[in-house]
Backbone as a chain_set.jsonl record, in Angstrom:
{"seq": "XXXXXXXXXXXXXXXXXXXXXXXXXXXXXXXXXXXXXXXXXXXXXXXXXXXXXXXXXXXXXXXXXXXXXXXXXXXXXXXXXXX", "coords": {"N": [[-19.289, -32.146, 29.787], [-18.735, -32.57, 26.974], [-19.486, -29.583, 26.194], [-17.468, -28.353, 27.359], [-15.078, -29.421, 26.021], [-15.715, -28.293, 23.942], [-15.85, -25.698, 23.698], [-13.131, -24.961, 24.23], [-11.965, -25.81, 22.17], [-13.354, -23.919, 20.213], [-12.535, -21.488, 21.374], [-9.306, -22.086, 20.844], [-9.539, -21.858, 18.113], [-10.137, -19.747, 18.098], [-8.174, -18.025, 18.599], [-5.663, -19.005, 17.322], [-5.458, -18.143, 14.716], [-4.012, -16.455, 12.052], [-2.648, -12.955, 12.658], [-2.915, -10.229, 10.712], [0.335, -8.446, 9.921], [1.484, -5.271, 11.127], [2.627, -3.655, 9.429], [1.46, -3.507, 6.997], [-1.159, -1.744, 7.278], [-0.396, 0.451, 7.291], [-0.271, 2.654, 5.34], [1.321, 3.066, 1.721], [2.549, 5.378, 0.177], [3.766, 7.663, -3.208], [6.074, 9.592, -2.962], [7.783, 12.937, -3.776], [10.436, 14.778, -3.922], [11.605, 16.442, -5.524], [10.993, 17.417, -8.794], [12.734, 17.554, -11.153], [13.692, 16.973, -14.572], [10.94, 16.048, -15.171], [7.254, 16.808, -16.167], [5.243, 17.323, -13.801], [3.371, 17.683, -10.635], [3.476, 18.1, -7.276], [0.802, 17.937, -6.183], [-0.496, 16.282, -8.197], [0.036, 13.892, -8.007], [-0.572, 13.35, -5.619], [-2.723, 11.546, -4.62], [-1.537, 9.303, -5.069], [-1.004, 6.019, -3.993], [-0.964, 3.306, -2.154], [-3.752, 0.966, -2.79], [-5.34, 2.813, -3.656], [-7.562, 4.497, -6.344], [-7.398, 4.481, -9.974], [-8.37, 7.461, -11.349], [-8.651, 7.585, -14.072], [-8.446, 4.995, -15.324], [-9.65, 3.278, -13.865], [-8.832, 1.222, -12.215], [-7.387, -0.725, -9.303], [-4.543, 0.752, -7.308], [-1.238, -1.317, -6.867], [1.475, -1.737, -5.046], [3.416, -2.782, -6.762], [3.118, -1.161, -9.194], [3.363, 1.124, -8.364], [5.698, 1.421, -7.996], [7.148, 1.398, -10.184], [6.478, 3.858, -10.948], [7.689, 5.218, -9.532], [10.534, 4.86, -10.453], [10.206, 5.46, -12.871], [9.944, 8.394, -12.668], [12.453, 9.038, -11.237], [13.899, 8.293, -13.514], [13.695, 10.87, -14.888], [14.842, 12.291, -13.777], [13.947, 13.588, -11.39], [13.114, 13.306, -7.269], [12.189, 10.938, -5.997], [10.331, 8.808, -3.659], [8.688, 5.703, -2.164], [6.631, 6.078, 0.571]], "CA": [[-17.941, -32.377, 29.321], [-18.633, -32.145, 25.739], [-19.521, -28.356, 26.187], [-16.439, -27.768, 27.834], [-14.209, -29.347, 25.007], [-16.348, -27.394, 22.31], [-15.485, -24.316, 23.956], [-11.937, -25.288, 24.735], [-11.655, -26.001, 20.803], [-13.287, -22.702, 19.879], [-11.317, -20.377, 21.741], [-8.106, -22.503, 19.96], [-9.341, -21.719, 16.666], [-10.115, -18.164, 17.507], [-6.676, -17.275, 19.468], [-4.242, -19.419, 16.75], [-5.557, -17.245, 13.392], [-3.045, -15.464, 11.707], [-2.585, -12.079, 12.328], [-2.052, -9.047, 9.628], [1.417, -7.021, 10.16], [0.629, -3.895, 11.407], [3.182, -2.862, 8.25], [-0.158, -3.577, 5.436], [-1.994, -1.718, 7.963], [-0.041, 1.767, 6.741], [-0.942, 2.999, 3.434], [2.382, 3.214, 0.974], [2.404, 6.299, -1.043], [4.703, 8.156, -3.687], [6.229, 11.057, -2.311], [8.415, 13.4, -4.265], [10.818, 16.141, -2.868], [11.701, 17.332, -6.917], [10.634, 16.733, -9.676], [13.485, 17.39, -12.121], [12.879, 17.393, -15.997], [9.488, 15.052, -15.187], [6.293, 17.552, -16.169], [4.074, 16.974, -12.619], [3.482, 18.555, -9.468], [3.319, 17.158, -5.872], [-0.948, 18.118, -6.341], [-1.001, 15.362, -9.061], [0.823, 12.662, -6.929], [-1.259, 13.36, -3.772], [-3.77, 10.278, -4.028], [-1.013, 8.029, -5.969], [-1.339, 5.36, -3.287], [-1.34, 1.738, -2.352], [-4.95, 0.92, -2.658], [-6.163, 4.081, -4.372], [-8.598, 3.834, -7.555], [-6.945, 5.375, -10.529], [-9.485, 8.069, -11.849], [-9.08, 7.357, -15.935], [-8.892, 3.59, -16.015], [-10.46, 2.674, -12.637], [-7.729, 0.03, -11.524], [-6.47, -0.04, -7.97], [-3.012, 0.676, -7.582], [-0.557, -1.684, -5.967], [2.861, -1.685, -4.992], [4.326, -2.883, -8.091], [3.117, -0.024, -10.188], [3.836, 2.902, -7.529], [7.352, 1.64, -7.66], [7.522, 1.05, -11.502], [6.072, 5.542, -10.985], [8.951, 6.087, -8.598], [11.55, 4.732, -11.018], [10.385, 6.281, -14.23], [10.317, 9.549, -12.054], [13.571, 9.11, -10.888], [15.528, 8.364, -14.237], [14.077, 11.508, -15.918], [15.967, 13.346, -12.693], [12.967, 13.604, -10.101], [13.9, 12.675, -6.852], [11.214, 10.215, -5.239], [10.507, 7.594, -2.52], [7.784, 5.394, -1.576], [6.48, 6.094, 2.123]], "C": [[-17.801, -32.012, 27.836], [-18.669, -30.445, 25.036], [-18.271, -27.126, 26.782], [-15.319, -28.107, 26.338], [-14.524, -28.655, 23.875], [-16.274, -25.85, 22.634], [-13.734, -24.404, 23.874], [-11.509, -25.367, 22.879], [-11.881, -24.73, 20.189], [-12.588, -21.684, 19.96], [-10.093, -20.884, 21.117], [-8.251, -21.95, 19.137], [-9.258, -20.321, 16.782], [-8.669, -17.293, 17.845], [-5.728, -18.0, 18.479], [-4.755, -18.795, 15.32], [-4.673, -16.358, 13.675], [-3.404, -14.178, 12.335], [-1.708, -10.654, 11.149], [-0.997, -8.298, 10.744], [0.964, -5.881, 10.082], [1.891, -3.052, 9.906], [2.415, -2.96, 7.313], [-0.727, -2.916, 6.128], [-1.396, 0.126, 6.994], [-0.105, 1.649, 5.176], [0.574, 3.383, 2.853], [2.258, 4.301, -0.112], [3.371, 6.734, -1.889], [5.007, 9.393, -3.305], [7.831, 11.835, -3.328], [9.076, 14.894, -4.363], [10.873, 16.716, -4.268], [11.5, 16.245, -7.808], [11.406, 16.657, -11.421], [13.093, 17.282, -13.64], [10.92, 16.68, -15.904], [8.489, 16.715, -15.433], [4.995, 17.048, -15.048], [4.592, 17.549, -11.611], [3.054, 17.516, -8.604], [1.747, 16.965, -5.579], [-1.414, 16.987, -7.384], [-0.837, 14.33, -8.296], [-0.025, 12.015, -5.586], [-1.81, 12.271, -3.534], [-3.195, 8.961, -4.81], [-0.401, 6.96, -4.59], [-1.721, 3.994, -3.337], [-3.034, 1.513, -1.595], [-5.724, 2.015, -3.427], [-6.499, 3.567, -5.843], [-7.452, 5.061, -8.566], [-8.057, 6.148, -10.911], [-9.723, 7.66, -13.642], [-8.938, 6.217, -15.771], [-9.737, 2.703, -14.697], [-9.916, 1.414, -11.768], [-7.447, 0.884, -9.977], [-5.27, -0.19, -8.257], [-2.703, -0.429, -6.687], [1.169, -1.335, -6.022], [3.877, -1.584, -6.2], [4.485, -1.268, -9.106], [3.064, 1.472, -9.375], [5.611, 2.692, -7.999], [7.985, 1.713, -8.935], [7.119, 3.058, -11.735], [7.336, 6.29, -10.787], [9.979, 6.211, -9.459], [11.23, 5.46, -12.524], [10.744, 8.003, -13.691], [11.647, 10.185, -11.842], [14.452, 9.191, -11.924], [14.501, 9.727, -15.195], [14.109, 13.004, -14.498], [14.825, 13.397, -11.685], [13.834, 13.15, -8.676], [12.287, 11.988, -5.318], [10.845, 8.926, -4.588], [9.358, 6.893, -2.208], [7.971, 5.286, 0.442], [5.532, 5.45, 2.714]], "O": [[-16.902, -31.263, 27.456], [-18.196, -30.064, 23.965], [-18.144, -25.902, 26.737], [-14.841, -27.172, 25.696], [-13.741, -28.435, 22.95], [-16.622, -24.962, 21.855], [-13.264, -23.502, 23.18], [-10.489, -24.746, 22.58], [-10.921, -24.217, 19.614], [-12.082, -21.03, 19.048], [-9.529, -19.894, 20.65], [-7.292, -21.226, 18.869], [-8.613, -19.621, 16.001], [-8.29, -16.209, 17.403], [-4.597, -17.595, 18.75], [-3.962, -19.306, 14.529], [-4.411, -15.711, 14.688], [-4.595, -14.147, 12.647], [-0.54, -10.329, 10.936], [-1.23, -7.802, 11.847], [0.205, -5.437, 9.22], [1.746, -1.866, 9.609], [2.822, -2.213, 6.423], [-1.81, -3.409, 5.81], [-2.121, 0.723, 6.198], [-0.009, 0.815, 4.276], [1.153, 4.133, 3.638], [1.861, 4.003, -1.238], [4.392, 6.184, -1.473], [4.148, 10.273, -3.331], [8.837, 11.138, -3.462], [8.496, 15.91, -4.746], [10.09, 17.662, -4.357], [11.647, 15.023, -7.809], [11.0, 16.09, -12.436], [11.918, 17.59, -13.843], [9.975, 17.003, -16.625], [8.966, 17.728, -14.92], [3.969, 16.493, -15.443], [5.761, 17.904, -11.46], [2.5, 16.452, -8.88], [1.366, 16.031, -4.872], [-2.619, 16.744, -7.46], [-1.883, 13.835, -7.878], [-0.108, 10.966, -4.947], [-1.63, 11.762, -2.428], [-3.832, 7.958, -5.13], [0.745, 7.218, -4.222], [-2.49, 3.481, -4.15], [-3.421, 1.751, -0.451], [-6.894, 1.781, -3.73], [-5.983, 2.61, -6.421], [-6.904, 6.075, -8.135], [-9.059, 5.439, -10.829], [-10.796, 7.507, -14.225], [-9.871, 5.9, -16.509], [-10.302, 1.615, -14.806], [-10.504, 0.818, -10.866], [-7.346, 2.049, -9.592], [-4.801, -0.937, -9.115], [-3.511, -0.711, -5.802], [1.825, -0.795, -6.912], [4.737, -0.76, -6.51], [5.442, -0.606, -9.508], [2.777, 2.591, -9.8], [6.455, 3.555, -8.242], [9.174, 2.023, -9.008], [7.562, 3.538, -12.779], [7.872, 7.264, -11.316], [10.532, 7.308, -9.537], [12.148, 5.959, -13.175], [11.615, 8.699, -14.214], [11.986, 11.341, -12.098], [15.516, 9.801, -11.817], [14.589, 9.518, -16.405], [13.608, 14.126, -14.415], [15.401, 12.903, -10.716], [14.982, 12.718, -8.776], [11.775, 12.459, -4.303], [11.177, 7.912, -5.202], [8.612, 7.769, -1.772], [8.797, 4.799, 1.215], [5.437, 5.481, 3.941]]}, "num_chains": 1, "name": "protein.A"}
């Protein structure tokens, strides 16, 4: 009996854990159809990515600072979206 409720409890714990949204599961990148007065090409951009290492200061990126990319992009005329 006791081997039955200690299974009966296990399987609970393992079947009521959260699961991740399969939306964190896709990678968020900057994507940019023009690039308007901004000086960069779509070859610089390529690995600017949620989760990606920067190469000169070695930080990962997150969200915040792709979108704080998008908007400086955007007000010097660019025209770019996170995907």
């Amino acid at each position: 009996m006791k081997k039955l409720l200690l299974l009966s409890l296990l399987i609970l714990f393992f079947t009521s854990c959260s699961k991740d949204d399969d939306d964190t599961n896709t990678t968020q990148c900057l994507v940019c159809s023009s690039f308007g007065d901004a000086d960069m090409t779509s070859s610089e951009l390529s690995g600017f990515c949620v989760g990606a290492r920067d190469p000169e200061t070695g930080e990962t990126l997150d969200l915040e600072s792709i979108q704080v990319m998008s908007a400086l992009l955007n007000a010097f005329g660019a025209s770019c979206t996170i995907e």
